[in-house]
N, C-alpha and C positions, 0 to 999 in steps of 0.2 A: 323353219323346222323347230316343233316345241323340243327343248331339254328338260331331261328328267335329273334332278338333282337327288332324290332321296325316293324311292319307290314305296308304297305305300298295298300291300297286297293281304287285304285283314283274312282270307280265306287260309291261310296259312299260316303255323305257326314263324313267326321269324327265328332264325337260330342264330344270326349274324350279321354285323354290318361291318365291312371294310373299307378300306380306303374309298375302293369303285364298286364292290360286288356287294350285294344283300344275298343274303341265301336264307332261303327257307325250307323246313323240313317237308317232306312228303314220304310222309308215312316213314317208317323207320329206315328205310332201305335206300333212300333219295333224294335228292338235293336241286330246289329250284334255283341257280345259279343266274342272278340280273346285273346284269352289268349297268351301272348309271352311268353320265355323264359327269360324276364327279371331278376334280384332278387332286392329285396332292402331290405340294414339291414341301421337300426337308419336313418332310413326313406331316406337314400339317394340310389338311383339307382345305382346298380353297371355297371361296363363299359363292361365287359364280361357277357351274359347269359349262362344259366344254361341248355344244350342242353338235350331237351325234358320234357323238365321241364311245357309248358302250357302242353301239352300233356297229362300230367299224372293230372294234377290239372283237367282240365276239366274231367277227365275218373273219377277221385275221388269225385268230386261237380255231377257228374250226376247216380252217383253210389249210393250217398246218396240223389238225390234229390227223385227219384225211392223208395229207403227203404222208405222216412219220409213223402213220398207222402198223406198219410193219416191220417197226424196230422196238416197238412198245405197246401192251395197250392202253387205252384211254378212258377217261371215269364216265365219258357219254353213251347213253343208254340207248340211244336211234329216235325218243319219242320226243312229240313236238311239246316245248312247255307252254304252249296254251291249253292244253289238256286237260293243265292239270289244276288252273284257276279258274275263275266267275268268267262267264261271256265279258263282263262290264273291268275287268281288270286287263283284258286280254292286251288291250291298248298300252299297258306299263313293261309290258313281255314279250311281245311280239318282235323279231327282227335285233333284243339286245341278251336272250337268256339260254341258259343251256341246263337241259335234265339232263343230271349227271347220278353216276351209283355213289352211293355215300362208303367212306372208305377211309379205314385209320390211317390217319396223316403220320408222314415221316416227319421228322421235327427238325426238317435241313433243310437249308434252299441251298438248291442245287446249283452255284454259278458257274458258268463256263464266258473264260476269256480268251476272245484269238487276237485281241489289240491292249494297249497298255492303255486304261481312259480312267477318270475318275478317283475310286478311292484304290484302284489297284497302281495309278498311277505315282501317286501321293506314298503308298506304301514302301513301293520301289526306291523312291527317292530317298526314304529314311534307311533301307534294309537289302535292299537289290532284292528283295525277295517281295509275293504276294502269298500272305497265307501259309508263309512254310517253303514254296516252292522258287528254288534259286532261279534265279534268268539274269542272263548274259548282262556283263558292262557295256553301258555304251546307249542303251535304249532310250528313247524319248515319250515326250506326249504322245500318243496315239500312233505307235508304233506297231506294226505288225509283228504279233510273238513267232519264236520259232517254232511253235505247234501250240496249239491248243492247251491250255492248265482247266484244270477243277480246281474254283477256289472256294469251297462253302463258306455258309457262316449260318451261325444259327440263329434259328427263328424265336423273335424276341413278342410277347404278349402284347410288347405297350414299345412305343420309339423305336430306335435304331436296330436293327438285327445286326449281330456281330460276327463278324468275320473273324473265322476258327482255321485251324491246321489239320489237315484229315485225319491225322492222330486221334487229334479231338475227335471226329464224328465218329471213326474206331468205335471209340472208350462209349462214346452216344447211342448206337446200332448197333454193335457186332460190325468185325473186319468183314463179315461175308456179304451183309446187306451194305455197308459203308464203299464197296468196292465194286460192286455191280449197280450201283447208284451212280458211280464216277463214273464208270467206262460207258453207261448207257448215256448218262449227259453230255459228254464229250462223243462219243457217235452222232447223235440226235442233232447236238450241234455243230459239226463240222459238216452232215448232209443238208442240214438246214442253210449254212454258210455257204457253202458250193450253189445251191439252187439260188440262193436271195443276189449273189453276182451275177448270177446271169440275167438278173431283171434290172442289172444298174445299183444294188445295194450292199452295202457290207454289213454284217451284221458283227458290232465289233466285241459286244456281250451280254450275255442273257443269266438269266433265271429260272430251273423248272423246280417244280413241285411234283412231289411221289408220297403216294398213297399204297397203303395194302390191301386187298379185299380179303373176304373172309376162306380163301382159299388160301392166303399168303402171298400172293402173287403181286411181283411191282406194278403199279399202276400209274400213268401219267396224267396227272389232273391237275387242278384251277386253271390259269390263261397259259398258254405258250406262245412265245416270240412276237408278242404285242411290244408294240413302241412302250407301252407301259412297262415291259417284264424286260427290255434288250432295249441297246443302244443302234441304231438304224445310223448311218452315213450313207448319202450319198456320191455314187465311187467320182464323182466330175467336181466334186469339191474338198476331195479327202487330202489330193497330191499336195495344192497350196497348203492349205490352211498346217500339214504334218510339216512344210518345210519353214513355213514362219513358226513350228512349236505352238501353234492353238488350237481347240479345241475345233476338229471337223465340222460342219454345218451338221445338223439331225434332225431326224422325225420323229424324234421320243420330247418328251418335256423339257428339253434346257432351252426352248426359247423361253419359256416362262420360269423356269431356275434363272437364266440371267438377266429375266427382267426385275425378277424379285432381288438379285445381289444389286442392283443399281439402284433401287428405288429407296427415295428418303423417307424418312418419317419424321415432323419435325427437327429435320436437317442429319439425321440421323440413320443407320442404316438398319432395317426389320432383323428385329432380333431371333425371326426362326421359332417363334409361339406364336401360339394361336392369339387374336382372331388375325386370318392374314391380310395382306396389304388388298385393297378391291383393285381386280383384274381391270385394266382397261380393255374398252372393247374393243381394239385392235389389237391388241396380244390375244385377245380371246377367237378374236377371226381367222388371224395369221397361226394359232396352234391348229384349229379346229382343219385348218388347210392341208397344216402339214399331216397328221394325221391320215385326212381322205388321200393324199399323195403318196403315202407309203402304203396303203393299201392298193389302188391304183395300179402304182410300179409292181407291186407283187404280185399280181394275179391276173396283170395284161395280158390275153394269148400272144 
């Protein structure tokens, strides 16, 4: 399987390049959305992708745009984006892209947590609270909350996006748009969370994106519930690993986060700047694995 590191499509003007997505403009109203096989862990890109890696994120973001289509709508327009390139680029686009409506971005990411993982984990420990919102004494690593939280944080140009108190997004949006952004991502998420156990996965927390179109109207756009955007556990390795206190086995990127904390540099540990450490190619097999297996799990009849 050839991997596309960086997409190259000159019939277009480019408007973007992200961590994984290039997007480019079509015509003022539309968005060529190509997912690469890039990865980035501690937000720096790695110099190897992860071969078939957009592949599987866009089959997975359009699997669930399809399921949650009627709790939202989505910035996907129904047309195919080889349309809308050269015959001879169709090969860069085909099977990783999504024509989507172009649409004023909210300037939230939208997180919804139903387990205590990572940096809401770490928060806890210092405040018993994530984001503002108090939860019970007593919780652990990758604990199962007592419902659902919206924990935003806002979206940052360059480095880390910060984690805010809805307050904050208030004072950012308006209480009316700040408050129907929460209750639809904690919906979204909790019907998402219900379906992805019944295929053997938990989905411990995610990330969406909301856009406006020029009606005003919410719209749910870039990826949803990709191992990229959410934390994947699977439910047959969640019981140990929560009662030894470490982190669950996963389909998202922390094989390659914890291969990166291990790895020396001149005896030393990567300091989390670019250029990063070169991926061996068994973390790059065993990601690319995990991956296809949460896709897989998801969408087995």
């Amino acid at each position: 399987m050839t991997a596309l590191h960086t997409s190259n499509i000159t019939s277009l003007p480019l408007l973007a390049r992200g961590k994984v997505r290039d997007n480019y403009a079509v015509g003022n109203d539309r968005i060529l959305m190509v997912a690469s096989d890039r990865l980035s862990a501690f937000d720096v890109i790695m110099g190897e992708p992860i071969p078939g890696k957009g592949e599987i994120l866009t089959r997975m973001a359009l699997f669930w745009f399809a399921r949650l289509g009627h709790i939202c709508p989505n910035h996907l327009t129904g047309e195919a984006p080889e349309s809308v390139v050269t015959p001879a680029e169709v090969p860069q686009v085909q099977g990783r892209s999504m024509l989507v409506k172009r649409l004023k971005p909210i300037m939230v990411e939208a997180v919804v947590r139903g387990y205590l993982a990572g940096s809401g984990w770490k928060e806890y420990q210092e405040s018993q609270s994530v984001c503002g919102v108090k939860l019970p004494a007593g919780l652990k690593n990758a604990s199962k909350l007592p419902q659902p939280i919206f924990t935003p944080a806002a979206k940052a140009t360059s480095g880390h996006d910060e984690n805010v108190s809805f307050e904050h997004v208030e004072g950012m949006i308006g209480p009316q748009l700040a408050a129907k952004i929460r209750d639809l991502s904690i919906r979204i998420y909790q019907e998402a969370a219900d379906f992805a156990l019944t295929k053997g996965l938990i989905i411990a927390d995610t990330k969406f994106e909301f856009g406006l179109d020029a009606q005003g109207q919410v719209v749910l756009m870039d990826e949803v519930l990709t191992p990229d955007s959410s934390r994947y556990w699977p439910v047959e390795g969640y019981q140990a690993a929560f009662a030894r206190g470490e982190n669950p086995p996963s389909y998202d990127k922390q094989f390659v986060r914890d291969w990166l904390e291990s790895v020396r540099i001149d005896g030393h540990p990567w300091d989390k700047t670019p250029p990063a450490p070169r991926l061996p190619k068994d973390v790059i097999e065993k990601t690319a694995a995990k991956y296809r297996e949460a896709l897989q799990r998801l969408t087995a009849a």
